[in-house]
Structure formats: structure tokens, C-alpha cells
GUVEXTI-460428 format. One line per 10 residues: number of its first residue (from 1); their letters; for each residue x, y, z of N, C-alpha, C, O. Coordinates in nm, 2 decimals, always signed. Atoms other than C-alpha are relative to their C-alpha. Layout:
% residues N
NUM = a = X:Y:Z:X:Y:Z:X:Y:Z:X:Y:Z  ...
% end
This chain:
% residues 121
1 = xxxxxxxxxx = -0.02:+0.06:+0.13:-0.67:+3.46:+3.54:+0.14:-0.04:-0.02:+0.23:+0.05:-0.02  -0.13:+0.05:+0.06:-0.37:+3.24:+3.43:+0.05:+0.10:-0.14:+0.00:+0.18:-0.21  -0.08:-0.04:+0.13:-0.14:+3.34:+3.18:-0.02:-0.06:-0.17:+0.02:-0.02:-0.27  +0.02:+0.10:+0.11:-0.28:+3.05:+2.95:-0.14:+0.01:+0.00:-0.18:-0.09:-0.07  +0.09:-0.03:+0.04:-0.61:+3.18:+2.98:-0.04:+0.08:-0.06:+0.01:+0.19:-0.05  +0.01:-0.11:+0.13:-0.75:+3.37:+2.70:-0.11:+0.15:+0.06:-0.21:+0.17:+0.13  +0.05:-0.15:-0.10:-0.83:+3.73:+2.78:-0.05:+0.07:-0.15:+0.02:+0.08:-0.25  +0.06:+0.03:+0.08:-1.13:+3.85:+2.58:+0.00:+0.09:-0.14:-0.10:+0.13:-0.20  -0.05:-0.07:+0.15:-0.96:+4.04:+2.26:+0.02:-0.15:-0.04:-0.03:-0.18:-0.16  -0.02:+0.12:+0.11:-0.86:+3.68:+2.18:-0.13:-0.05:+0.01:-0.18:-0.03:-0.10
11 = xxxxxxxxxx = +0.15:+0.04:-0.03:-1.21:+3.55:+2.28:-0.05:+0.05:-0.16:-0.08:-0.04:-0.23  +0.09:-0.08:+0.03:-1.36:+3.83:+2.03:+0.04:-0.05:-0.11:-0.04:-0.11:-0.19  -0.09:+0.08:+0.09:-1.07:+3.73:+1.79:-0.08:-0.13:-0.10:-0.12:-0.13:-0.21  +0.02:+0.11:+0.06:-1.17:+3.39:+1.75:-0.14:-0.04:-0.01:-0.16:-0.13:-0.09  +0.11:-0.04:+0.02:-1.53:+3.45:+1.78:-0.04:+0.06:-0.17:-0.12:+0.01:-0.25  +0.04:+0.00:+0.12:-1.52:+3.61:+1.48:+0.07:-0.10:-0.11:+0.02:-0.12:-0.21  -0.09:+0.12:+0.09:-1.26:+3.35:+1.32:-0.15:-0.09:-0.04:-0.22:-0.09:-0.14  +0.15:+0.13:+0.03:-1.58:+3.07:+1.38:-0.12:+0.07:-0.10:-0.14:+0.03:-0.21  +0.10:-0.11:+0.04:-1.86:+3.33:+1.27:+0.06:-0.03:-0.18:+0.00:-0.11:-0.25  -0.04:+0.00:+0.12:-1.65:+3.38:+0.94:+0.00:-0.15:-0.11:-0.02:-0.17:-0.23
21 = xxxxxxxxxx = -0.03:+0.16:-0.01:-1.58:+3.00:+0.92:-0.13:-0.05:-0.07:-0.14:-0.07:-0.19  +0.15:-0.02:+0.00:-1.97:+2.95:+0.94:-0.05:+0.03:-0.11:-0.11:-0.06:-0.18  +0.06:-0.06:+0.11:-2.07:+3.18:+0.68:+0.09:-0.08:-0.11:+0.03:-0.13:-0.21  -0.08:+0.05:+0.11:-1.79:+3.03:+0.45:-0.06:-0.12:-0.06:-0.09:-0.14:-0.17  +0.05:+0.17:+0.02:-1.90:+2.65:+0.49:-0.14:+0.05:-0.03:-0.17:+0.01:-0.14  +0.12:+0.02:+0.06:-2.25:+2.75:+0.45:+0.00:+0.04:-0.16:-0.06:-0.03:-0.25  +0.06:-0.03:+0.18:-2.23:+2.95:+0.09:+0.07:-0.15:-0.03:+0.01:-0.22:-0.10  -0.05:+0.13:+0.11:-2.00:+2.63:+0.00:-0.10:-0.09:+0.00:-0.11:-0.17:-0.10  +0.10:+0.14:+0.02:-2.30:+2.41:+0.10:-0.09:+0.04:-0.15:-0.10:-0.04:-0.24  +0.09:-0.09:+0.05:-2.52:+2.65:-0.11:+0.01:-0.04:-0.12:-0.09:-0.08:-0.19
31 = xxxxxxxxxx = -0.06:-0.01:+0.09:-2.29:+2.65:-0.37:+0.01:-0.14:-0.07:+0.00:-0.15:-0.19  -0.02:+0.19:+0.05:-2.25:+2.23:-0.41:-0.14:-0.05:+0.01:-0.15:-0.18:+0.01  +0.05:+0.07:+0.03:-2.59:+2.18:-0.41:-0.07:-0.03:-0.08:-0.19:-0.05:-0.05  +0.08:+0.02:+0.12:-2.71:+2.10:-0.75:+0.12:-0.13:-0.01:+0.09:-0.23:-0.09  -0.13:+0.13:+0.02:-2.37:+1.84:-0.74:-0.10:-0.11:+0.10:-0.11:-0.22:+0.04  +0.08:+0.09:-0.08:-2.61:+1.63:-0.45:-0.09:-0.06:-0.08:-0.13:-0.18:-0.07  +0.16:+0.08:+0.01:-2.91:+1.59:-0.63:+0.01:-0.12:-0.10:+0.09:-0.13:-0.19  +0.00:+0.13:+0.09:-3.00:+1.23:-0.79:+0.08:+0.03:-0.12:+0.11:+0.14:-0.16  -0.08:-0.02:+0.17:-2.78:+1.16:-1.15:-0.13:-0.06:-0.05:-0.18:-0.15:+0.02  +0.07:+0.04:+0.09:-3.06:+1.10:-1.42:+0.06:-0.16:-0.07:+0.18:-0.16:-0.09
41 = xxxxxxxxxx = -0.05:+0.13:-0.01:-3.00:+0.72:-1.52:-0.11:-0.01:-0.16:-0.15:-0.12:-0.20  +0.05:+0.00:+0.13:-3.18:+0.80:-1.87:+0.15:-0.01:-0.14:+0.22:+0.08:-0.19  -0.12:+0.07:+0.10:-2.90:+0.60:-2.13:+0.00:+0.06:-0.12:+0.10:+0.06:-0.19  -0.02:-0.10:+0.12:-3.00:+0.81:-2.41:+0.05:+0.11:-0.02:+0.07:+0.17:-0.13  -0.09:-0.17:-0.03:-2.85:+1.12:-2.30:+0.17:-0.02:+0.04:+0.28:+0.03:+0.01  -0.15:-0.02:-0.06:-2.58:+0.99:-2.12:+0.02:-0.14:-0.03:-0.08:-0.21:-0.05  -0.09:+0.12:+0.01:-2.36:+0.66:-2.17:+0.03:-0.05:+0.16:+0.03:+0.01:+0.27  -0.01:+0.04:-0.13:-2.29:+0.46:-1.91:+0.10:-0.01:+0.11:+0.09:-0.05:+0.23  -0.11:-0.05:-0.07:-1.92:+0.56:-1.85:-0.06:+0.08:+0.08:-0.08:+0.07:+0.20  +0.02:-0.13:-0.11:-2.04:+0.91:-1.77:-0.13:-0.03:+0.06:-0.20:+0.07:+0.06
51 = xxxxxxxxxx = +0.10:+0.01:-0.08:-2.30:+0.81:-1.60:+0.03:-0.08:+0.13:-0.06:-0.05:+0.21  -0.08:+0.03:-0.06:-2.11:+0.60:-1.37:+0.08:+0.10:+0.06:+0.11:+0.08:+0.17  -0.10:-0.06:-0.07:-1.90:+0.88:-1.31:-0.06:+0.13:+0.06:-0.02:+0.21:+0.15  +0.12:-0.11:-0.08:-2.20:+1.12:-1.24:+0.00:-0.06:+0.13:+0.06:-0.02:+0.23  -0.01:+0.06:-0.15:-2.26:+0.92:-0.99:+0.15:+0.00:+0.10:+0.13:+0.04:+0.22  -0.08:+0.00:-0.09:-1.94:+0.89:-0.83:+0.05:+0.15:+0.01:+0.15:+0.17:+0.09  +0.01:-0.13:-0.04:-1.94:+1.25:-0.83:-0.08:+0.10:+0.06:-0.07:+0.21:+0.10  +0.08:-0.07:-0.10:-2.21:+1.33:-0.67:+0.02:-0.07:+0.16:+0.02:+0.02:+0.24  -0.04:+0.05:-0.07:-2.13:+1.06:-0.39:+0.12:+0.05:+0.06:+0.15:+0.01:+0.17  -0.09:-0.06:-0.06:-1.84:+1.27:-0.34:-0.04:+0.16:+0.05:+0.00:+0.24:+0.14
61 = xxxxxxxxxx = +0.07:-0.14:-0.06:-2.02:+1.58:-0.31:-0.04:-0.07:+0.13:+0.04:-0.08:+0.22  +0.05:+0.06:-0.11:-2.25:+1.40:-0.06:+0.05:-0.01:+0.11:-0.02:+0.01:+0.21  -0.09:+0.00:-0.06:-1.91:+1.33:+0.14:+0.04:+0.11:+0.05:+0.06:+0.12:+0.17  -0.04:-0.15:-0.01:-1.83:+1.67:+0.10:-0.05:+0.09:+0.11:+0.00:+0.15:+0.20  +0.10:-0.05:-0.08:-2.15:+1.81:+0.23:-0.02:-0.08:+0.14:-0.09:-0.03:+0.22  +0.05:+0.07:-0.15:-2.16:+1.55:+0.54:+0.09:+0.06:+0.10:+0.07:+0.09:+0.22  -0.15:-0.08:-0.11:-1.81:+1.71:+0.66:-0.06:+0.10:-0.04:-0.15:+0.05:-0.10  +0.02:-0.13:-0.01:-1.90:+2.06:+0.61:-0.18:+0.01:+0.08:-0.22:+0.13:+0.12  +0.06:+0.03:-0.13:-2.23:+1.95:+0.83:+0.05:+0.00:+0.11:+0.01:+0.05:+0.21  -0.04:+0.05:-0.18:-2.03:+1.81:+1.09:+0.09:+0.15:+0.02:+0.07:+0.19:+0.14
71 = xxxxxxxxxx = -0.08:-0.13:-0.01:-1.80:+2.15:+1.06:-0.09:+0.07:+0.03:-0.06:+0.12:+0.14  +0.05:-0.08:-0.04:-2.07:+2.36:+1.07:-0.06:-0.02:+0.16:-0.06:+0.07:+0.25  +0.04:+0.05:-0.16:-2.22:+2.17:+1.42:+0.10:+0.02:+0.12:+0.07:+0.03:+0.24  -0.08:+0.00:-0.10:-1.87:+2.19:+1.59:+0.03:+0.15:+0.00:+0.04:+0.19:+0.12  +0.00:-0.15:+0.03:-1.83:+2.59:+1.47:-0.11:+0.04:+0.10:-0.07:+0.11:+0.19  +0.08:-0.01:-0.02:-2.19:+2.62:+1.60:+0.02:-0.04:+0.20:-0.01:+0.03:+0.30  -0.01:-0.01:-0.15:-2.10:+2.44:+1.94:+0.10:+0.07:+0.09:+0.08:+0.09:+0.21  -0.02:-0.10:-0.07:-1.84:+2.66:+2.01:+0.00:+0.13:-0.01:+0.06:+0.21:+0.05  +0.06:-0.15:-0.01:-1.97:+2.96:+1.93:-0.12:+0.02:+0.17:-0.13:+0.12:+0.24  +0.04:-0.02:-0.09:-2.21:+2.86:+2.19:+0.03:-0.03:+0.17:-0.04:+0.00:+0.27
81 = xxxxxxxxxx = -0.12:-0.05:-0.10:-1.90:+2.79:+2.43:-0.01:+0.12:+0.06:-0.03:+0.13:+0.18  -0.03:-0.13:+0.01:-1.86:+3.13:+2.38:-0.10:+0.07:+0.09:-0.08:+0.09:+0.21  +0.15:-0.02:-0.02:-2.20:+3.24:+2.43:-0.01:-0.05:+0.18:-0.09:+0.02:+0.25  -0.01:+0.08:-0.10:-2.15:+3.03:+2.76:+0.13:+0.03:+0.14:+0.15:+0.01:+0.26  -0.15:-0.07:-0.08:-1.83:+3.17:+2.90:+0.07:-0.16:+0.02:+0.11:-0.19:+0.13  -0.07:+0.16:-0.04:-1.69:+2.80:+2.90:+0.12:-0.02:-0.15:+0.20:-0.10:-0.17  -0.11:+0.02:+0.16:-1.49:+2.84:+2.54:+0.12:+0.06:+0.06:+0.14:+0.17:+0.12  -0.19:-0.04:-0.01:-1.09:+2.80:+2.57:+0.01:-0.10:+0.15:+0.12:-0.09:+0.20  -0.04:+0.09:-0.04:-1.13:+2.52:+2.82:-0.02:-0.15:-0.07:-0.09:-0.17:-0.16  +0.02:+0.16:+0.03:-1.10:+2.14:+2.78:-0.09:-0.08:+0.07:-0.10:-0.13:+0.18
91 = xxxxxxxxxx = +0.11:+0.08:-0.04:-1.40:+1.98:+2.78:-0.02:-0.14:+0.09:-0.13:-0.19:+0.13  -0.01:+0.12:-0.05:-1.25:+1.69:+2.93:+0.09:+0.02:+0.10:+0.04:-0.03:+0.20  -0.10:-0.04:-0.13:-0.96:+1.80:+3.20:-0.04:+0.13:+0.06:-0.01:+0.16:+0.18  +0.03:-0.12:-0.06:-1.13:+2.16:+3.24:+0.09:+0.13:-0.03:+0.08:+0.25:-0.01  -0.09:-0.12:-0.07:-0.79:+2.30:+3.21:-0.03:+0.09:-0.14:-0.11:+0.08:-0.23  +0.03:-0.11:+0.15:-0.73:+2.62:+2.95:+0.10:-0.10:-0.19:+0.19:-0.17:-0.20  -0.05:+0.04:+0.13:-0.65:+2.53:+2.57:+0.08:+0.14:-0.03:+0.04:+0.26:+0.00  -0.07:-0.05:+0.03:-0.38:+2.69:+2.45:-0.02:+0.13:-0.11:-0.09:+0.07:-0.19  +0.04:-0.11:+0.04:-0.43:+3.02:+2.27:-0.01:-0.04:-0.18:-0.10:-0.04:-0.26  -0.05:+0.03:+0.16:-0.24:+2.92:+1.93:-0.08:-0.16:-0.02:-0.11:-0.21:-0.13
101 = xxxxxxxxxx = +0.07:+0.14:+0.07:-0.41:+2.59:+1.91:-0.14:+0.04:-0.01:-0.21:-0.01:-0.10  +0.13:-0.08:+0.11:-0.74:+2.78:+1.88:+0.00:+0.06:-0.09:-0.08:+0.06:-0.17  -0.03:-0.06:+0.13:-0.58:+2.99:+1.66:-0.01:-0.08:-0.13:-0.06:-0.04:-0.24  +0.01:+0.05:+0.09:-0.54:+2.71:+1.46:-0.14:-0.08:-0.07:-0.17:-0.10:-0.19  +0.14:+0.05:+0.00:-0.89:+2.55:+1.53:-0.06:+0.08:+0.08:-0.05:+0.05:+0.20  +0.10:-0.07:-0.10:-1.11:+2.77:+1.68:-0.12:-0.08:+0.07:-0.17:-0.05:+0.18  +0.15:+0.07:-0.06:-1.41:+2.52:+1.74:+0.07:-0.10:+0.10:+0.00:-0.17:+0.17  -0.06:+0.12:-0.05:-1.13:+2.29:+1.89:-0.07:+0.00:+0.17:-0.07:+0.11:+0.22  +0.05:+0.04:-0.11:-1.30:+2.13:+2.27:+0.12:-0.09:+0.07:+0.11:-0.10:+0.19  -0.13:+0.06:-0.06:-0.99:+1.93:+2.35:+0.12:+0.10:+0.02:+0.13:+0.19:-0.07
111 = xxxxxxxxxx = -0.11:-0.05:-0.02:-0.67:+2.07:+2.51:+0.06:-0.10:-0.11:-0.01:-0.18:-0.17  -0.05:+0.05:+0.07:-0.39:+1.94:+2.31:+0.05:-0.17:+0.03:+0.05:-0.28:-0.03  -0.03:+0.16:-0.08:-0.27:+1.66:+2.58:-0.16:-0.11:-0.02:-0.15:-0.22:-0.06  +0.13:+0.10:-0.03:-0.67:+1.51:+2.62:-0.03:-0.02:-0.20:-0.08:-0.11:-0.25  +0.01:+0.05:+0.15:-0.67:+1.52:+2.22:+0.07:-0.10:-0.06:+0.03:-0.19:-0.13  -0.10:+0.14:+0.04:-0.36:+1.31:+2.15:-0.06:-0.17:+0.10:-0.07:-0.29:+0.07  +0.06:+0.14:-0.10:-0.50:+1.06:+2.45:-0.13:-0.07:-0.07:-0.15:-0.19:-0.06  +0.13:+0.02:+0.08:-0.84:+1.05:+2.25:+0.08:-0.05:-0.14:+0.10:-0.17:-0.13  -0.02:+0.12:+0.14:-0.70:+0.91:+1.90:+0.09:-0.09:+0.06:+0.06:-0.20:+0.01  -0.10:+0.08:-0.05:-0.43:+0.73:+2.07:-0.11:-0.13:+0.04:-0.11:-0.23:-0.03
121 = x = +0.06:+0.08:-0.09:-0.69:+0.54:+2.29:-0.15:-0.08:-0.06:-0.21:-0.16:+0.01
% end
């Protein structure tokens, strides 16, 4: 094992980092979903400012909820990294990802070099 390979206290570490991550994004879905559902478009209750603005607040939930989807799917794929013995490399060079840059992102599948080359490119 390299020196820039993660040796599995950090594994266990960031295992539970995602895990925690996981549970967080889900109660938030949990929690924002009565902000998703349809706005009532009945003019006698509501005016048509706030009703306008119902809507563009639930459209932002909706937003909300699509990224904490896509969060929970990338959480979910590397947990099963993990699960895999393949978590802490670069999905695309193979080589090891850096310890601290999973620290910072745990679900992260790019080393740092093949990640800058990907928005760049």
C-alpha cells in the first residue's frame, strides 16, 4: 500500500461521514415535502401575487429536492465503492484520491487532476 492510499480507519472514517450525510439529506427531503406539492390556484383564498409566489416557491423546493436526489445517488454510489473495496480510487486514472479531498467530499469518484480535466474539457 502507498502512502496516498487510505488505510481502513480512514475508510471507516468516511464511511461513516456518507452514512451520516445520507441520513441528513433524507430527513431534509422528509422535511421539504409538503413545500413540493401542487400550489392551490383557488383566487379566493389567495391573490394572485402570493400565488405567484407560491409557486415559485415550490419550484424551488422541487430544485432543492432534485439536488438532494442526485446527492443522495452519489452518497449511495460510494458507499457502495466501499462495499466494493474500490472507494478512494479514481474512477477514471485508477490512481488513489487523496485522503483530504475525501475528507472534503466523501462521495467524490474523481482524483483531483481527472476532476479539473472534466469541467475544463
Amino acid at each position: 500500500m502507498s502512502d496516498t492510499e487510505l488505510n481502513q480507519q480512514q475508510i471507516d472514517s468516511l464511511k461513516i461521514q456518507l452514512e451520516d450525510s445520507k441520513l441528513e439529506i433524507e430527513n431534509h427531503l422528509a422535511s421539504g415535502e409538503t413545500a413540493t406539492r401542487p400550489v392551490t390556484l383557488d383566487q379566493q383564498s389567495v391573490g394572485r401575487v402570493s400565488r405567484i409566489d407560491a409557486i415559485q416557491q415550490q419550484q424551488m423546493a422541487l430544485a432543492s429536492q432534485e439536488q438532494a436526489l442526485l446527492m443522495i445517488k452519489r452518497v449511495e454510489l460510494a458507499l457502495h465503492r466501499i462495499d466494493s473495496g474500490i472507494y478512494g480510487y479514481c474512477l477514471h486514472c485508477e490512481e488513489p484520491i487523496a485522503f483530504a479531498r475525501l475528507q472534503a467530499q466523501p462521495f467524490a469518484s474523481l482524483c483531483l487532476a481527472c476532476q479539473s480535466a472534466k469541467e475544463q474539457g
